[in-house]
C-alpha positions as CSV (number, residue, x, y, z in Angstrom):
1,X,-7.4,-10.5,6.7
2,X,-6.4,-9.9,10.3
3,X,-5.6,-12.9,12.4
4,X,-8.4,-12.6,14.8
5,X,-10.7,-12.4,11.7
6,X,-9.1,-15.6,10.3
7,X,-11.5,-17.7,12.5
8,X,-14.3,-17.2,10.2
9,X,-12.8,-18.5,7.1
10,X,-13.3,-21.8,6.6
11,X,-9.5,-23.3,7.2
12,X,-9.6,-25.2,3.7
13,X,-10.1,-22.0,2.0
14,X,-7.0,-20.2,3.6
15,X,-3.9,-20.2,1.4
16,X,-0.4,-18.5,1.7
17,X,0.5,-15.0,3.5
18,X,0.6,-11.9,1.9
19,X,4.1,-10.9,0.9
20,X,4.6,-7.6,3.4
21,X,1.7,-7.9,5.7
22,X,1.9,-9.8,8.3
23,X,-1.5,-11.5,9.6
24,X,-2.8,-11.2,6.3
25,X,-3.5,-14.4,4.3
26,X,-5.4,-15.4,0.8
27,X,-8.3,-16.9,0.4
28,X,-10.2,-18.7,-1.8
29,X,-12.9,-16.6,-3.1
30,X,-14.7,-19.8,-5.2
31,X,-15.5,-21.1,-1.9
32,X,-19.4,-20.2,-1.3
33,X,-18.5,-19.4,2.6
34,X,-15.8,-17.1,1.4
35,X,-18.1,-15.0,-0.4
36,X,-21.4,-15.0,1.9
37,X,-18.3,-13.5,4.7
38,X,-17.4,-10.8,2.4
39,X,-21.5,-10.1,1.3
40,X,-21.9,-10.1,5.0
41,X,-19.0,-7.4,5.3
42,X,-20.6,-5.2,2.4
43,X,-23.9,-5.5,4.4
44,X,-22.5,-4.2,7.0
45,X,-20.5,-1.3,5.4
46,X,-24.0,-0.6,4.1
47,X,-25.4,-0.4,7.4
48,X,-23.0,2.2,9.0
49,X,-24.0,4.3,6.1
50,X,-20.8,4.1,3.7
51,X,-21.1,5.5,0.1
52,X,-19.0,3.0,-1.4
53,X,-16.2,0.3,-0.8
54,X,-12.9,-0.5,-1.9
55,X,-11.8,-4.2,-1.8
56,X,-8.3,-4.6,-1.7
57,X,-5.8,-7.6,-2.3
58,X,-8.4,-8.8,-5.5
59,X,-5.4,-9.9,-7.8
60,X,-4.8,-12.5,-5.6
61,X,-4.0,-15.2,-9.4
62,X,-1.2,-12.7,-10.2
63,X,0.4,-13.6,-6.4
64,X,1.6,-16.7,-4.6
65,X,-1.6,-17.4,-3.1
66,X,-0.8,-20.8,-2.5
67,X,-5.0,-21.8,-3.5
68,X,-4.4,-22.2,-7.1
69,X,-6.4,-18.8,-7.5
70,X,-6.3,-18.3,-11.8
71,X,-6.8,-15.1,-13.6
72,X,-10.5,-16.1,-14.7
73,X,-11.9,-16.9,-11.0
74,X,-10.5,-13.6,-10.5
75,X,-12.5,-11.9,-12.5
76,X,-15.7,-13.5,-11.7
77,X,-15.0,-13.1,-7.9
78,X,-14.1,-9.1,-8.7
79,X,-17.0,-9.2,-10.5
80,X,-19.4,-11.0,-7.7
81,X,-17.9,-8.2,-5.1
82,X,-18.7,-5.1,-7.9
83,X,-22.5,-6.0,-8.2
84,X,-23.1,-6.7,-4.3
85,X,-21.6,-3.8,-3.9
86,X,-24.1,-2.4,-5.8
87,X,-26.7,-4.5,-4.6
88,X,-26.6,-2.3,-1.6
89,X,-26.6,1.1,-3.0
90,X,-22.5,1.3,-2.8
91,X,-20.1,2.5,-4.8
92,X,-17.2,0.2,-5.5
93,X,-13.6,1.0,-6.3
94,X,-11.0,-1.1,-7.8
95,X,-7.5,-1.5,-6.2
96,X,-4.9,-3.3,-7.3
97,X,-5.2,-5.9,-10.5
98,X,-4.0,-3.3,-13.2
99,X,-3.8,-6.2,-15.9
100,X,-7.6,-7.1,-15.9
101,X,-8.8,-3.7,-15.9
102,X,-10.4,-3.0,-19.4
103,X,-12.5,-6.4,-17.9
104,X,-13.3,-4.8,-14.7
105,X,-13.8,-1.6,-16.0
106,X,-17.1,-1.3,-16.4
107,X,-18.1,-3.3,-13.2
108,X,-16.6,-0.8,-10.9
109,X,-17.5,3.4,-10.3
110,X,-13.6,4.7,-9.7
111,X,-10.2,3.4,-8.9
112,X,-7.8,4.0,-6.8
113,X,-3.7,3.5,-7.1
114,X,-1.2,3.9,-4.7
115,X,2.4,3.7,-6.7
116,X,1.6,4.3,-10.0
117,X,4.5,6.4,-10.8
118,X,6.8,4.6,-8.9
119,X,5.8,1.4,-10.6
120,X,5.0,3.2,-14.0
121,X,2.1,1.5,-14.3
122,X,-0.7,4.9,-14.8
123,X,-1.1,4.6,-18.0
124,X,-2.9,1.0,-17.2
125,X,-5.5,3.2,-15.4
126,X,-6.5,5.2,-18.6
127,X,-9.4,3.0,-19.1
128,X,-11.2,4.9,-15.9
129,X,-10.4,8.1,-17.1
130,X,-11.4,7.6,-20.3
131,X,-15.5,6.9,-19.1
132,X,-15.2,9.6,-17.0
133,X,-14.5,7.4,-13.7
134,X,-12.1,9.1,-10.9
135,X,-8.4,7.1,-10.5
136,X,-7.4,8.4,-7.0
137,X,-3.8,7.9,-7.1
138,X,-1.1,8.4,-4.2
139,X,2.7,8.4,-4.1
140,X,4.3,8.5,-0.4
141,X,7.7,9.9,1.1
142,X,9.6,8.6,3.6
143,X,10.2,12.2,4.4
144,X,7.6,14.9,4.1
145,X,10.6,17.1,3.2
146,X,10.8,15.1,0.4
147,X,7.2,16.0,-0.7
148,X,7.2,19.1,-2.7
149,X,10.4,17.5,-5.6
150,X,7.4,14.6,-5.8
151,X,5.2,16.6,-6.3
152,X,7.0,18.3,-9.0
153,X,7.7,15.0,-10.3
154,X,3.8,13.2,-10.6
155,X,1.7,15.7,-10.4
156,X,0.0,15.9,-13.7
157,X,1.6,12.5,-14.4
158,X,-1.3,9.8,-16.2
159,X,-4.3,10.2,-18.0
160,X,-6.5,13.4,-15.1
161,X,-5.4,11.1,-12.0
162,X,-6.2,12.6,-8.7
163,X,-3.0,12.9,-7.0
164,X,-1.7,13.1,-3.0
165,X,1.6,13.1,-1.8
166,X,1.4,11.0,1.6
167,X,3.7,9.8,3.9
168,X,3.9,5.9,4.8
169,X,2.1,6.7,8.4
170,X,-0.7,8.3,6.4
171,X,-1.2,10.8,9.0
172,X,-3.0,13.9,8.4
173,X,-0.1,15.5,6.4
174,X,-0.4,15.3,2.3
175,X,0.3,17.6,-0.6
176,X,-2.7,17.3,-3.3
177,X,-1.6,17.9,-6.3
178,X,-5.1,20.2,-7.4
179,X,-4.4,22.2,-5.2
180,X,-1.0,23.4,-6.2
């Protein structure tokens, strides 16, 4: 969440920073004003015409949140955002919280990873793949020279991932790995 947004959250349901990401904080999706904000945000999303949604930071019980946030809330707050998501005629994707997907799994149309090789965590997406549901999946370079030996490296790595090559600045630059 971006500090100008921060105002909206109630200040009892703000917890710790995100490690890495400066003006970003958790907060504590069991509180009701939490989650008519982020219903708000999907109605709007639905309103500029977007095909689907990917929420992001939703494993916030496997972080120090600092809200008490446990791995069951989680998955009934991933949950509540995959069905208003589809409340609205959107598509939903899970990011991040890799250890609760054969519970999310079915609540949500695709995936996507960023790190998965780097982490060796793609097998954990297998699930998606296995009901025919898209994992988009990208590894980045510091150096776009870099990007072809990565390519060699992951592409074709996991259970039919859809694989880019991106650098950190996610500029228009990319190698995808279907089209090698």
């Amino acid at each position: 969440m971006a500090g100008g947004r921060r105002g909206r959250f109630p200040e009892s349901s703000i917890g710790g920073p995100l490690d890495e990401w400066p003006g970003e904080w958790w907060v504590d999706h069991r509180d009701p004003t939490v989650r008519e904000i982020m219903a708000a945000r999907l109605d709007l999303a639905a309103a500029r015409g977007c095909d689907g949604v990917e929420p992001d930071n939703v494993d916030g019980y496997a972080n120090d949140n600092g809200l008490g946030l446990n791995a069951t809330e989680q998955l009934d707050y991933n949950r509540f955002l995959a069905d208003e998501a589809h409340a609205r005629g959107l598509s939903v994707g899970l990011k991040n919280d890799l250890d609760q997907i054969p519970e999310l799994m079915p609540w949500f149309d695709w995936a996507l990873n960023e790190e998965c090789a780097a982490y060796e965590e793609c097998d954990l997406l297998a699930p998606f793949t296995e009901a025919n549901k898209a994992v988009l999946h990208v590894e980045y370079v510091d150096d776009e020279a870099d990007g072809e030996a990565l390519a060699e490296e992951v592409c074709g790595l996991g259970p039919n991932l859809d694989t880019l090559i991106k650098g950190w600045d996610l500029d228009a630059w990319r190698i995808a790995c279907d089209e090698r």
